[in-house]
N, C-alpha and C positions, 0 to 999 in steps of 0.2 A: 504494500500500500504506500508504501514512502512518505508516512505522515509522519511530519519531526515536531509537531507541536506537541503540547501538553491539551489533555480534556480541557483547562480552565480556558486553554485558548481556541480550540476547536471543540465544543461539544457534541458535534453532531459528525456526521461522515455522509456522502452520498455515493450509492452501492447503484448500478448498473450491472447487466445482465452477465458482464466479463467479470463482474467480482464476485460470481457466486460461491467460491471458491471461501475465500477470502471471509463473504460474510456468515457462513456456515464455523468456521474456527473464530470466528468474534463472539457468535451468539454462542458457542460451545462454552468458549471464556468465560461468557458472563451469566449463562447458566450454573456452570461449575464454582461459580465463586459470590452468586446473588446476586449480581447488581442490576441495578434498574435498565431498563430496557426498554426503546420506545422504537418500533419500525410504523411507516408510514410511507404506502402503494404509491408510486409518480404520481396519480391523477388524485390523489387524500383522498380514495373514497373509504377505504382501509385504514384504520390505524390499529396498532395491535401495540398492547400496553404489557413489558413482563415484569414482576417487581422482586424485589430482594424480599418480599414477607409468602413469597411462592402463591401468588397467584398472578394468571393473564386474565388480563380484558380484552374483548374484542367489538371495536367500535365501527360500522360499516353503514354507509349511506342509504344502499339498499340492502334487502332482506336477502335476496340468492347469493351476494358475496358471504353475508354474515351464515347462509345455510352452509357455505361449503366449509367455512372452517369448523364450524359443530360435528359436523359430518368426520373431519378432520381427528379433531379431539375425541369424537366416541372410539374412530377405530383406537387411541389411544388410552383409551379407558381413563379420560381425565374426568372427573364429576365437573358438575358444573355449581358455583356458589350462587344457594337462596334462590 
């Protein structure tokens, strides 16, 4: 990725299609270690929220984005909270 900054100075990163790679060993990172986590689709119809107190959100403009990742999370047998 060749980013020399610090979080305090870059907080965010933007991931295209060539850095799948890349962003797959980020979110492994920050699964493995809690930290917050915010990804957000090019077009923001998507945002997918993962937090260091282990749970995601999943916020979607329309309802068949928001079906496909429930769809997602059952094969993974995540519950869903409330």
């Amino acid at each position: 990725m060749n980013e020399m900054r610090s979080l305090i100075d870059a907080p965010f990163h933007l991931f295209d299609n060539r850095d799948l790679v890349q962003l797959e060993c980020l979110l492994d990172i920050a699964l493995y270690f809690f930290w917050n986590v915010v990804l957000i689709t090019p077009d923001a119809n998507v945002i997918v929220e993962i937090s260091h107190d282990e749970w995601i959100a999943v916020n979607a403009k329309m309802e068949a984005n928001l079906s496909e990742y429930k769809a997602f999370f059952k094969l993974l047998e995540l519950k869903p909270m409330g």
